[in-house]
C-alpha positions in Angstrom: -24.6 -50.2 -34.9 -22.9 -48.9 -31.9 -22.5 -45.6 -30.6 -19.3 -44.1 -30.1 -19.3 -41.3 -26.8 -18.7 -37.8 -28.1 -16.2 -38.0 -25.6 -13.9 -40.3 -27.9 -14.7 -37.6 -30.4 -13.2 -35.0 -28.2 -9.2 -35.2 -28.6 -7.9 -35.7 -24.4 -6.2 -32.4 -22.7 -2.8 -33.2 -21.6 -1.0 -30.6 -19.4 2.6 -31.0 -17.9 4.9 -28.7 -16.3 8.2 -29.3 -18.3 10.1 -26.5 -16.0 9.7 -23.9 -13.5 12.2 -21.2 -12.9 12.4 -17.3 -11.4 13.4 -15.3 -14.4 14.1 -12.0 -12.9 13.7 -11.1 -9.3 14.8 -8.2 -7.3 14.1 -7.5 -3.6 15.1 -3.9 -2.2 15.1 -3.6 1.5 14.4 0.2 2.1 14.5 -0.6 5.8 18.3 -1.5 5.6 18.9 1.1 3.4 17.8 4.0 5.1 16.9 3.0 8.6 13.4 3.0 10.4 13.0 6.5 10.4 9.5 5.7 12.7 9.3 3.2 15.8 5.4 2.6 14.5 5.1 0.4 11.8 1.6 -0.6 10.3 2.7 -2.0 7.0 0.2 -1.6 4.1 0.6 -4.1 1.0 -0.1 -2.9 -2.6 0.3 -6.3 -5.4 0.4 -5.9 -8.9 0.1 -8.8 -11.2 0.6 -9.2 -14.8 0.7 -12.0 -16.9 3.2 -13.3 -20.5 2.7 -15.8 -22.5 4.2 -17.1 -25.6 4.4 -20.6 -27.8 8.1 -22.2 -27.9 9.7 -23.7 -31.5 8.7 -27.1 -30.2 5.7 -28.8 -30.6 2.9 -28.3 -28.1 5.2 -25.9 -25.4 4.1 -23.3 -24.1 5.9 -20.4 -21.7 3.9 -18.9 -19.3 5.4 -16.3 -17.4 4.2 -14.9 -14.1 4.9 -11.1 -12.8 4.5 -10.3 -9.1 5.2 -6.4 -8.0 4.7 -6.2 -4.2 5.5 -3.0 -2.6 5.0 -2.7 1.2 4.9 0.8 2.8 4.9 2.0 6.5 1.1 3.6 6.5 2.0 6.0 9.5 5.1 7.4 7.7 4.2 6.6 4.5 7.3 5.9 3.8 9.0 2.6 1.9 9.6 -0.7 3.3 10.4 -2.9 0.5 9.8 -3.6 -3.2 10.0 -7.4 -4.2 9.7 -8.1 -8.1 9.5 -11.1 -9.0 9.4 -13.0 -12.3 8.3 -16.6 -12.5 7.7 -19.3 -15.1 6.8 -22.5 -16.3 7.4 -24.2 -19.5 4.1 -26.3 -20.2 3.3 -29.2 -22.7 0.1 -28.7 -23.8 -2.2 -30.9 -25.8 -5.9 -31.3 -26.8 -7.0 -27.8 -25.7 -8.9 -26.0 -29.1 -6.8 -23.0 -30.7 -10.0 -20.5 -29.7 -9.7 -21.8 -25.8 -5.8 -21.9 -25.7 -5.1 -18.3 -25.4 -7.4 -18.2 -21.8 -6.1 -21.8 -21.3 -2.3 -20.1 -21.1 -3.7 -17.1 -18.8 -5.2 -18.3 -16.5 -4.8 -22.4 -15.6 -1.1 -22.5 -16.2 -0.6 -19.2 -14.0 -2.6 -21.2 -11.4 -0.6 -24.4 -11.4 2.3 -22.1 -11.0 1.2 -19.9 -8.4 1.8 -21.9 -5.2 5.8 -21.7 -5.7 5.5 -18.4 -6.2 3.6 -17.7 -3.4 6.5 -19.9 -1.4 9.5 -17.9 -2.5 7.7 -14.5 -1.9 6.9 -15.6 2.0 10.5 -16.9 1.9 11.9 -13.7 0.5 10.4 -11.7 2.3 11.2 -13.4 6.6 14.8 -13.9 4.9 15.2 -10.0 4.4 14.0 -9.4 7.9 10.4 -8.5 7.8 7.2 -11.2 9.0 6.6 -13.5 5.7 3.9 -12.3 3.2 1.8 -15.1 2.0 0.1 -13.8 -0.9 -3.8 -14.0 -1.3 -4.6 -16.3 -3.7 -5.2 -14.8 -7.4 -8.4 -15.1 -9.6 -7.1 -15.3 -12.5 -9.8 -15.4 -14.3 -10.9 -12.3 -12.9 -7.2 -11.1 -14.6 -8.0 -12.6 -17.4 -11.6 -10.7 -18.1 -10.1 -7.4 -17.0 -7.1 -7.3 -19.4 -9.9 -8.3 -22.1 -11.9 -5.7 -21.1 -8.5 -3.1 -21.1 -7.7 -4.0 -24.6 -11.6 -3.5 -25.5 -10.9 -0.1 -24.4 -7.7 0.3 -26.0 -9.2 -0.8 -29.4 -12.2 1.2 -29.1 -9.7 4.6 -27.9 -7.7 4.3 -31.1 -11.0 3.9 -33.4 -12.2 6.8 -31.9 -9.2 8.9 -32.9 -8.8 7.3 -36.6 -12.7 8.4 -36.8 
């Protein structure tokens, strides 16, 4: 009798990136707007992430959508420099991943495969509209991931509390 590896058991995990496009993006230059008010600049960066993710009509896709908010401020003045938004995504084929594993599956490894473009069009954005380019510190998003868990935790438990 031979023994067949649990692996062969196991179905295989197939990922592809079917697409990759910017949804939405907006980049407001308060600089040219309103003029350096302040000949001392010391810009101070604030990024907000956030994460979408949803299951397409056909088999096995997946959209993953990444959100970037990265506001840069003069911290002598205090005042605005610019706001870049940006909206990224990637349509994924995904196969042999469990149902219970997909949902972190979709937060956090497709938002990783996607994160170097993103990271390329901010830098870009941001020496095209006149300032140095901002390459964005890499994101744990599994670190994301555990904290929106945790936020929802709290959510959950916040509306109990007032049902109670």
């Amino acid at each position: 009798m031979t023994e067949v590896p649990n692996e062969a058991a196991q179905p295989q995990m197939k990922m592809s990136i079917l697409a990759q496009f910017v949804r939405d993006m907006s980049f407001e230059n308060a600089v040219a707007l309103n003029g350096l008010q302040s000949p001392e600049v010391q810009p101070e960066m604030q990024v907000q992430v956030s994460l979408d993710a949803r299951k397409r009509p056909a088999e096995h896709q997946y959209e993953v959508i990444t959100k970037f908010k990265i506001t840069s401020t003069n911290k002598a003045t205090n005042s605005a420099l610019y706001l870049l938004e940006i909206d990224y995504g990637g349509i994924f084929h995904i196969e042999g991943v469990p149902e219970d594993q997909m949902h972190p599956f979709l937060l956090i490894e497709c938002p990783r495969q996607l994160f170097p473009y993103v990271r390329r069009i901010v830098s870009d954005v941001t020496r095209d509209g006149g300032f140095p380019p901002f390459n964005l510190d890499p994101v744990d998003f599994v670190a994301l991931y555990r904290a929106e868990l945790a936020r929802r935790a709290e959510a959950q438990k916040a509306s109990e509390a007032l049902v109670n």
